[in-house]
N, C-alpha and C positions, 0 to 999 in steps of 0.2 A: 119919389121912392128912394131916399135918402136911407132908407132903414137897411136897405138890402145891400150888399158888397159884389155890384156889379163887374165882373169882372170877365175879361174874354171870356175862359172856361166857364164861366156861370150863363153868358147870353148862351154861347155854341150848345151847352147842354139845353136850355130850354128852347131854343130855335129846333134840334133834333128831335126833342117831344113834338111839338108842335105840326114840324113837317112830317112826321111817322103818322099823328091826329087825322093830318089833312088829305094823305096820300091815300090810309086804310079806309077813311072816308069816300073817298071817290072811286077806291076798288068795290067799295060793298053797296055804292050806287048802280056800277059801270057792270060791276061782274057779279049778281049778288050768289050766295050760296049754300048751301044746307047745314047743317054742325055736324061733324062727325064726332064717331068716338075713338078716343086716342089708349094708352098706356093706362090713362089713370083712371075708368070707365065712365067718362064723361063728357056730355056732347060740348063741344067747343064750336067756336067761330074764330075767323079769322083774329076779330078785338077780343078773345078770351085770350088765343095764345099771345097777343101782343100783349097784354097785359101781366099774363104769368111770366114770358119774357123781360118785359121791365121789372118786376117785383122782384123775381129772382135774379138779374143782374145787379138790382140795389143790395140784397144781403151777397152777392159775391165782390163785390168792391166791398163792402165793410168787414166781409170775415177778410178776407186782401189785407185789407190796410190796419188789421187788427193785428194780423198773422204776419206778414212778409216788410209791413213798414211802408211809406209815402212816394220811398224812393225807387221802386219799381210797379209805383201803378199804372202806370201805362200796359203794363202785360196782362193786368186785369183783363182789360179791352178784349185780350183775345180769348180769354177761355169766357166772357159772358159773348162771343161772338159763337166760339162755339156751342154753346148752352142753347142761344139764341136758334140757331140752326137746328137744334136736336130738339129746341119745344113743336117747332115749326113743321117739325117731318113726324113725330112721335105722337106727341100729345095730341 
């Protein structure tokens, strides 16, 4: 896999997918659950908000490093933490 530019930051990112995969996995085995409906009138599950979670933390690191520059991305991390938390409780 020569083509990819493995780098710390690139495994930690996909090792994080991975174990979010494996974790919501074994919650919707262990605990499964109904969908409710959120803010946006739409039934969800657990892997819907995870997924609008991740989707929408990708375009707020890119508007980020569009807007703000490379050198404070790390503060990205916290407002997709918050976002994260507000699909989870809202949506």
């Amino acid at each position: 896999m020569a083509w990819m530019a493995w780098t710390t930051p690139t495994a930690i990112f996909f090792l994080v997918i991975a174990s979010l995969l494996v974790i919501f996995t074994i919650l919707a085995i262990k605990f499964p659950e109904t969908p409710r409906r959120g803010v946006l009138g739409i039934d969800t599950t657990r892997g819907d908000r995870l997924f609008i979670t991740l989707l929408g933390s990708a375009f707020i690191n890119l508007a980020w490093l569009g807007l703000v520059g490379a050198e404070l991305q790390p503060y990205a991390l916290i407002v997709c933490l918050v976002y994260a938390v507000a699909v989870f409780r809202f949506v």
